[in-house]
C-alpha positions in Angstrom: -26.3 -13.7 43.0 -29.5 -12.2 44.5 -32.8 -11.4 42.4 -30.7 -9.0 40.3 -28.6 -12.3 39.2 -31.6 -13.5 37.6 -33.3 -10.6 36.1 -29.4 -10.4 34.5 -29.6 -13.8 32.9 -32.7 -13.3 31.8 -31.7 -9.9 29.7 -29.0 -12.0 27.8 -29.9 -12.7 24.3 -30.9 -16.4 23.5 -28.5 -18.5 21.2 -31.3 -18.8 18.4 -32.1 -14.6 18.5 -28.3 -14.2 18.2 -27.3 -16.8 15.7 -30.0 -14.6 13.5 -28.6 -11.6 13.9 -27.3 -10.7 9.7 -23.7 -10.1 11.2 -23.6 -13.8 12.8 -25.1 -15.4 9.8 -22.6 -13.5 7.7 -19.9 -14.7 9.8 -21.4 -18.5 10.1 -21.5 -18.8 6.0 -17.4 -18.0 5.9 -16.2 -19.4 9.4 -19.3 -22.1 9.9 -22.2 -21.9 12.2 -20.3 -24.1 15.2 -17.7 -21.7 15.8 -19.7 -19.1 15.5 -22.2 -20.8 18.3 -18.7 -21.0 20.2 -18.1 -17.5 20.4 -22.0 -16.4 21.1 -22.0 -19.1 24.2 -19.0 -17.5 25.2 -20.0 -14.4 25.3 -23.4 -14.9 27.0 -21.6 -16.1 30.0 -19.2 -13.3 30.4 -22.6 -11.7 29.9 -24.5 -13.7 32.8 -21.2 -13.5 35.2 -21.2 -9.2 35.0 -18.2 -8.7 33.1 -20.4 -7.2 30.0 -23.9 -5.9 29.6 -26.6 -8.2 27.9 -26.6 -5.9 25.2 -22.9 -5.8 24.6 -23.5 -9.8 23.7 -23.7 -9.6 19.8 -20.5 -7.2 19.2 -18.7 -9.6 22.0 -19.3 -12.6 20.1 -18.4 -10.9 17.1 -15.0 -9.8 17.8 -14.2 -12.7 19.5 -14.1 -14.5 16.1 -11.5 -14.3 13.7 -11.8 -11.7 10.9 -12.4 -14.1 7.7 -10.8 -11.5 5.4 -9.7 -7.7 6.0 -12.2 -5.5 6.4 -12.8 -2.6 4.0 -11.7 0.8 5.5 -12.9 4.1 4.5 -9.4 6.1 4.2 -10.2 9.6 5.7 -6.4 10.2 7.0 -5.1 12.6 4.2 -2.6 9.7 3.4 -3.0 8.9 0.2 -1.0 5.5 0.4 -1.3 4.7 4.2 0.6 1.7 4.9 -1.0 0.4 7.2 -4.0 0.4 5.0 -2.6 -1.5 2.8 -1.1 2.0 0.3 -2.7 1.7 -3.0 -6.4 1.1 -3.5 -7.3 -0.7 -6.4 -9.2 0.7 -9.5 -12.8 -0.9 -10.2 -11.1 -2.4 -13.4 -8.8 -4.2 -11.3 -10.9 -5.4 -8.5 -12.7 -6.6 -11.7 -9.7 -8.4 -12.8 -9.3 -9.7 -10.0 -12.3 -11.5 -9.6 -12.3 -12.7 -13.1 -8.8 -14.2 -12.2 -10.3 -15.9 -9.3 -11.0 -19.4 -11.3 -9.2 -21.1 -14.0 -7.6 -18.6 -16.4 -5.4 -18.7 -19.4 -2.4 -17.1 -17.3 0.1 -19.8 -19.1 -1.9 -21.0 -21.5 -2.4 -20.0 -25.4 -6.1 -21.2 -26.2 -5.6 -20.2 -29.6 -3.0 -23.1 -30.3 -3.5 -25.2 -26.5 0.0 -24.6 -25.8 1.7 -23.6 -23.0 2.4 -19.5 -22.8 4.3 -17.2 -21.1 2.8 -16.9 -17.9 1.6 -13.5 -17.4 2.2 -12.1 -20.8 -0.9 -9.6 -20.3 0.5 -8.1 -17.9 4.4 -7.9 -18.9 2.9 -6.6 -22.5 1.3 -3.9 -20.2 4.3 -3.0 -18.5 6.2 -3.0 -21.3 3.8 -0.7 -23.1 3.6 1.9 -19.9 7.8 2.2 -20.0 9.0 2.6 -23.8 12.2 2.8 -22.2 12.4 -0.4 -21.1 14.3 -2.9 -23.5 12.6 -5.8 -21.6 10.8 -5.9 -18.0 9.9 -8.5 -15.4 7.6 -8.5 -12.2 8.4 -10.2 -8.7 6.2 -10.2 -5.7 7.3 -6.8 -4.1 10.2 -3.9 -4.5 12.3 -6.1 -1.6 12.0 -9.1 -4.1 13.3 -7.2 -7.0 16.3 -5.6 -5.0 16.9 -8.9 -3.8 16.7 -10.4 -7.4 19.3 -8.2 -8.5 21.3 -9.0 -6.1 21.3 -12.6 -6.5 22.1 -12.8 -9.9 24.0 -10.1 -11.2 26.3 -9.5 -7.5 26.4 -12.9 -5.2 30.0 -13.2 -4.0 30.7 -9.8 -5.7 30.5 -6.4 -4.5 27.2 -4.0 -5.0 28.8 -0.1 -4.5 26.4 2.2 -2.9 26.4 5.1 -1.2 26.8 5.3 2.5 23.8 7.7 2.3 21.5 5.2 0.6 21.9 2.5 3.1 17.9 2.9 4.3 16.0 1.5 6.6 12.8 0.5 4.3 9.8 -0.2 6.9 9.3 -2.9 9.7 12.6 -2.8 11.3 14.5 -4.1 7.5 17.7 -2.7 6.3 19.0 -2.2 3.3 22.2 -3.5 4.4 20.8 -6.6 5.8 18.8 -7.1 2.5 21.5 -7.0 0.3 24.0 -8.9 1.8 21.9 -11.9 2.7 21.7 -12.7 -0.9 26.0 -13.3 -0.5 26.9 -10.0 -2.0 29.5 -7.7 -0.1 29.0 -3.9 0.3 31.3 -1.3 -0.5 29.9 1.7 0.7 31.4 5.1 -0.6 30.8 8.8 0.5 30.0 10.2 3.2 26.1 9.8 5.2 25.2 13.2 3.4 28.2 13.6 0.6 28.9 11.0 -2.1 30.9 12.1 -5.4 31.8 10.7 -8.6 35.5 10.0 -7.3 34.3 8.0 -4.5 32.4 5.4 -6.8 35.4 5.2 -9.2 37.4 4.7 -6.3 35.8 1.5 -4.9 34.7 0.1 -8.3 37.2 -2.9 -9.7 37.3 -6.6 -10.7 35.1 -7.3 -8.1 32.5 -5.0 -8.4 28.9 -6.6 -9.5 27.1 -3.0 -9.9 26.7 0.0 -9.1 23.4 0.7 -6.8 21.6 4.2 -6.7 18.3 4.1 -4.2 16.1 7.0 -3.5 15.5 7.9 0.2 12.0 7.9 -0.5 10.8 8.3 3.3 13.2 11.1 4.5 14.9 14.1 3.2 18.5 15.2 3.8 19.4 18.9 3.7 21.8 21.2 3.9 25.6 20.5 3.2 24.9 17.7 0.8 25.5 16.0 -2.6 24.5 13.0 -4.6 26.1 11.7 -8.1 23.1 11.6 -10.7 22.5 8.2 -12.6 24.0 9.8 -16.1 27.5 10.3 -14.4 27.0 6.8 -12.8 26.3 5.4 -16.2 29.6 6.5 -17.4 31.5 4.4 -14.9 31.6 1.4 -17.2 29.8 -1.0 -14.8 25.5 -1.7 -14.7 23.9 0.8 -13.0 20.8 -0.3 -10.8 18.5 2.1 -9.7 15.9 1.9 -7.0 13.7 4.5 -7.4 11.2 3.0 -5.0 7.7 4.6 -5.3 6.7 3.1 -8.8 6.2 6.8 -11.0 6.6 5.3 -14.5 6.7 8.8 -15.8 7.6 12.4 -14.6 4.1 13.9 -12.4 4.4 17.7 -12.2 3.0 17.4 -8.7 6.6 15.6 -7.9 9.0 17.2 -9.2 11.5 15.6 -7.2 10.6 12.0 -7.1 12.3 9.8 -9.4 10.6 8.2 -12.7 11.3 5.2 -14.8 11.5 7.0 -17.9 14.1 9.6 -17.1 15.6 7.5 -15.1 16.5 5.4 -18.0 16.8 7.9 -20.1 19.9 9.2 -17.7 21.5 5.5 -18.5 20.0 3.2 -15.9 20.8 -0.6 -16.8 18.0 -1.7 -14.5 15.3 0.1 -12.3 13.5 -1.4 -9.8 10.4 0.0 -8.1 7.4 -0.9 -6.3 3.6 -1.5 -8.3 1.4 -0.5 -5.0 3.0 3.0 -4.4 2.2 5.4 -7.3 1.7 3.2 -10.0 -1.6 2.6 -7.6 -1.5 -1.1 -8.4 -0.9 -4.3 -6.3 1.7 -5.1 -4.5 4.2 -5.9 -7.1 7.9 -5.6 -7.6 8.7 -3.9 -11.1 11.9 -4.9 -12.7 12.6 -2.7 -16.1 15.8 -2.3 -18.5 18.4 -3.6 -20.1 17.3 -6.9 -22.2 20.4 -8.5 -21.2 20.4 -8.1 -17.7 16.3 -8.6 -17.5 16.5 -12.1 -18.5 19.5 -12.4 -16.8 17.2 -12.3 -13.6 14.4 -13.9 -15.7 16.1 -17.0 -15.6 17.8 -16.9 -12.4 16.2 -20.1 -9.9 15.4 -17.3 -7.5 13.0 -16.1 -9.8 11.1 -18.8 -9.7 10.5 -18.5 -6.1 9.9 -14.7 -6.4 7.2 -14.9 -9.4 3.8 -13.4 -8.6 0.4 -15.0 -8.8 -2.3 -14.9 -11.2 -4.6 -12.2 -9.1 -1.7 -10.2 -8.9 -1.1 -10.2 -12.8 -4.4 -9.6 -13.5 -4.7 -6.2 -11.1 -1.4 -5.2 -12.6 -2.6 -5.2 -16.5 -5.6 -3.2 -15.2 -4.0 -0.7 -13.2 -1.7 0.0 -16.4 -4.4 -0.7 -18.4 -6.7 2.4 -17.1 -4.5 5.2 -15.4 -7.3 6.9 -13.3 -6.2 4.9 -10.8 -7.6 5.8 -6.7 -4.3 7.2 -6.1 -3.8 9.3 -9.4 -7.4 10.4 -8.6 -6.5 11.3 -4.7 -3.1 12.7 -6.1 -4.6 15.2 -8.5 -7.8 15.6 -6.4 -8.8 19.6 -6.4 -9.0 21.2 -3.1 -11.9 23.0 -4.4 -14.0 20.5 -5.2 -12.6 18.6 -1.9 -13.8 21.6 0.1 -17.1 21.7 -1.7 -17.6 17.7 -0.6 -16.9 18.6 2.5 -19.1 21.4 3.0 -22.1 19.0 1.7 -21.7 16.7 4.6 -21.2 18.9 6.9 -24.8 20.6 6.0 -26.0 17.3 5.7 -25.1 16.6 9.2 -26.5 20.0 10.7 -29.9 19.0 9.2 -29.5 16.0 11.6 -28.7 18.0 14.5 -25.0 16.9 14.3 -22.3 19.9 14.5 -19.5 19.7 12.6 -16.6 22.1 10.8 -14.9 22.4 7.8 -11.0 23.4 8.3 -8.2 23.4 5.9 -5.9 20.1 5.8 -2.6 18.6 4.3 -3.0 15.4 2.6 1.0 13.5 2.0 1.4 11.0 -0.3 3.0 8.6 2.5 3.8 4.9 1.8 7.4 5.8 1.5 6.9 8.5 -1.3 7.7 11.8 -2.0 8.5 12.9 1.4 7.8 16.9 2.1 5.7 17.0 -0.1 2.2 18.5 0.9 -1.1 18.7 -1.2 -3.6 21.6 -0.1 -7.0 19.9 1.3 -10.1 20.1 3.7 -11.4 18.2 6.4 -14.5 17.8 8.5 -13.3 18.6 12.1 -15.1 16.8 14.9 -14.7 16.1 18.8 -11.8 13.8 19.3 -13.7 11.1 20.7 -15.4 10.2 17.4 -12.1 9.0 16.4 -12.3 5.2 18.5 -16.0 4.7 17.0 -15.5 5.3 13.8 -12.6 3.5 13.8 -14.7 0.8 15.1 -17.8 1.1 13.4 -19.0 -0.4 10.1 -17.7 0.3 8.2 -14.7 1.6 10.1 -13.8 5.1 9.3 -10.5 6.3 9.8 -9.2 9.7 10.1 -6.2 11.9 12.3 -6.2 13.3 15.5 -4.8 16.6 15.9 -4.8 18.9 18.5 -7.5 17.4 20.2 -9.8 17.4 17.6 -10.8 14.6 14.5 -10.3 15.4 11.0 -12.0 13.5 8.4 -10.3 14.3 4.7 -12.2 13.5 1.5 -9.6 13.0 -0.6 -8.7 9.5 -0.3 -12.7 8.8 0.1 -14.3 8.2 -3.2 -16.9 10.6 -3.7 -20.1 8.0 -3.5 -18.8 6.7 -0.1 -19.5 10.7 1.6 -22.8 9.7 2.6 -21.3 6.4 4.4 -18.7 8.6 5.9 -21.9 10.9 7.2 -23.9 7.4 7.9 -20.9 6.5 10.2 -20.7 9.9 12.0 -24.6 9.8 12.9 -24.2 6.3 14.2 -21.7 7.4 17.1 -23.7 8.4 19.9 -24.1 12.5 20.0 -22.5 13.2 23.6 -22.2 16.8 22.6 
């Protein structure tokens, strides 16, 4: 290897200098100090053979190891539930909750009498409150789980009637379709992909028919030659109506006119709506099951339920979130794109005093997360050179933002405002190549 070999070997870190390094020793208390010597021996010999610099060691033996938990992301996209990020944020009164849930808690337990309770009766009470509508409601782990629910119970070896129109595609490659009739039940699809009309539902419905199913196309838009039946003509049918009107909006939000609520919904003459908690509701990921009292425990007491139920972190998040409706997303959603420019404008000063050049340029935040699709909500972003985008990403805490047009775009509106001077932290840290 020569005499620049050795002068290489002797640049790598030693074990003891790296095992002290804070981000080690935070990874050591969670994942144990041996696997974390594992990774840093590792790492100093890819470092010794070439195939990284000495000073790339520490960041090597870091993402070698296995992240403990997901990290914490600061959501600069403009998407105000990004999937990928896991949609809804949580409120501070239910990360609260959350932790308070963490240990033994009276989830199915009276302590007034010692008795057993209904499990979860917090947050049911909650739900219930939230969607006066609602004879009765029940929660499952996700909007698939209620669906699926439904099916089960009120439609195995019967027939669920639903549009050909409806028939989504709801994320990850899973259909409708293929949803549905796993549970046993049979489809009989009416209309037309853009045109279903009353006729056509009468048509198919008979002794077999287990209900009718209305789903919003929350993640696309059809125009153009089209119709849809509403739920109040559905309701008249004489067979229970289910309605999955996806994104979670208890009630009607002037910014979205056009999605679908729980309370007008059953107002129109729903039996049962379904929805999800971690779209707009801005809660965990929950599946919300609300209406008739009948068909609710109907489902309550199906075996499947059992299997579907949610856990005690879960219920706790979901009594907050209902509990306090200034929610992240409600917050984002309702967000004024003056004040979001004004934010902007502060760390983009803030980063000219540092001898870092940055812009402020109009954006468009979407709701995303399978929600009000089209719809667009004025905002600003910070514009930087596109190669910002992989550090950031990167960095810690990772920042993430859109690429467009060869440029990066960093919108406030998802970032809460006392995380702009991390977001200006992280900027600083990438090395200025300008």
């Amino acid at each position: 290897m020569g005499d620049g070999g050795a002068d290489l070997r002797r640049r790598v870190p030693r074990t003891d200098v790296l095992l002290a390094d804070p981000r080690l020793v935070a990874a050591a208390a969670v994942l144990g100090r041996e696997r974390v010597k594992a990774a840093v021996r590792q790492a100093q010999d890819r470092a010794r053979r070439g195939e990284i610099t000495p000073e790339a060691v520490p960041a090597e033996a870091l993402a070698a190891l296995p992240s403990a938990a997901p990290r914490a992301v600061l959501n600069a996209t403009g998407v105000l539930l990004h999937t990928n990020l896991g949609r809804a944020a949580l409120s501070e009164a239910a990360v609260a909750a959350v932790v308070a849930a963490a240990g033994h808690t009276d989830v199915e337990l009276d302590l007034g009498t010692g008795r057993r309770a209904r499990r979860g009766r917090d947050a049911v009470d909650a739900l219930a409150a939230a969607a006066p509508g609602a004879e009765a409601v029940h929660v499952v782990n996700n909007g698939a789980a209620a669906l699926v629910l439904a099916a089960t119970a009120l439609a195995a070896d019967a027939e669920i009637v639903v549009s050909r129109g409806e028939l989504v595609e709801i994320g990850d490659g899973f259909r409708l379709p293929d949803l549905l009739t796993s549970t046993g039940a049979r489809l009989r699809e009416v209309g037309a992909t853009n045109r279903a009309t009353l006729a056509d539902y009468a048509d198919a419905i008979g002794p077999r028919t287990g209900f009718v199913l209305k789903v919003h196309p929350s993640n696309f838009r059809v125009t153009g030659f089209t119709s849809a039946v509403p739920v109040r003509r559905l309701a008249a049918l004489g067979v229970p109506v289910v309605v999955d009107i996806g994104s979670g909006l208890l009630a009607p939000d002037p910014l979205l006119p056009d999605e679908p609520d729980a309370a007008t919904t059953l107002r129109a003459g729903a039996d049962l709506v379904t929805a999800s908690g971690d779209k707009l509701l801005g809660g965990p990921q929950a599946g919300l099951l609300l209406g008739s009292a009948a068909l609710v425990e109907r489902l309550r007491r199906h075996p499947l339920a059992r299997a579907l139920r949610v856990d005690k972190l879960t219920l706790a998040a979901l009594a907050a979130t209902l509990g306090d409706p200034a929610t992240p997303t409600r917050t984002a959603l309702h967000a004024d794109a003056a004040v979001l420019r004004a934010r902007t404008e502060r760390l983009r000063d803030a980063l000219a005093a540092e001898g870092r050049k940055a812009d402020v340029v109009p954006s468009v935040a979407v709701v995303g997360g399978g929600g009000a699709p089209g719809v667009e909500l004025d905002s600003w972003a910070l514009s930087l050179p596109e190669r910002y985008a992989g550090p950031l990403r990167t960095g810690d805490p990772p920042v993430l933002g859109r690429v467009a047009r060869g440029r990066l775009l960093l919108d406030l509106r998802c970032v809460p405002e006392h995380a702009d001077p991390a977001v200006g932290a992280a900027v600083l840290a990438v090395p200025d190549g300008d």
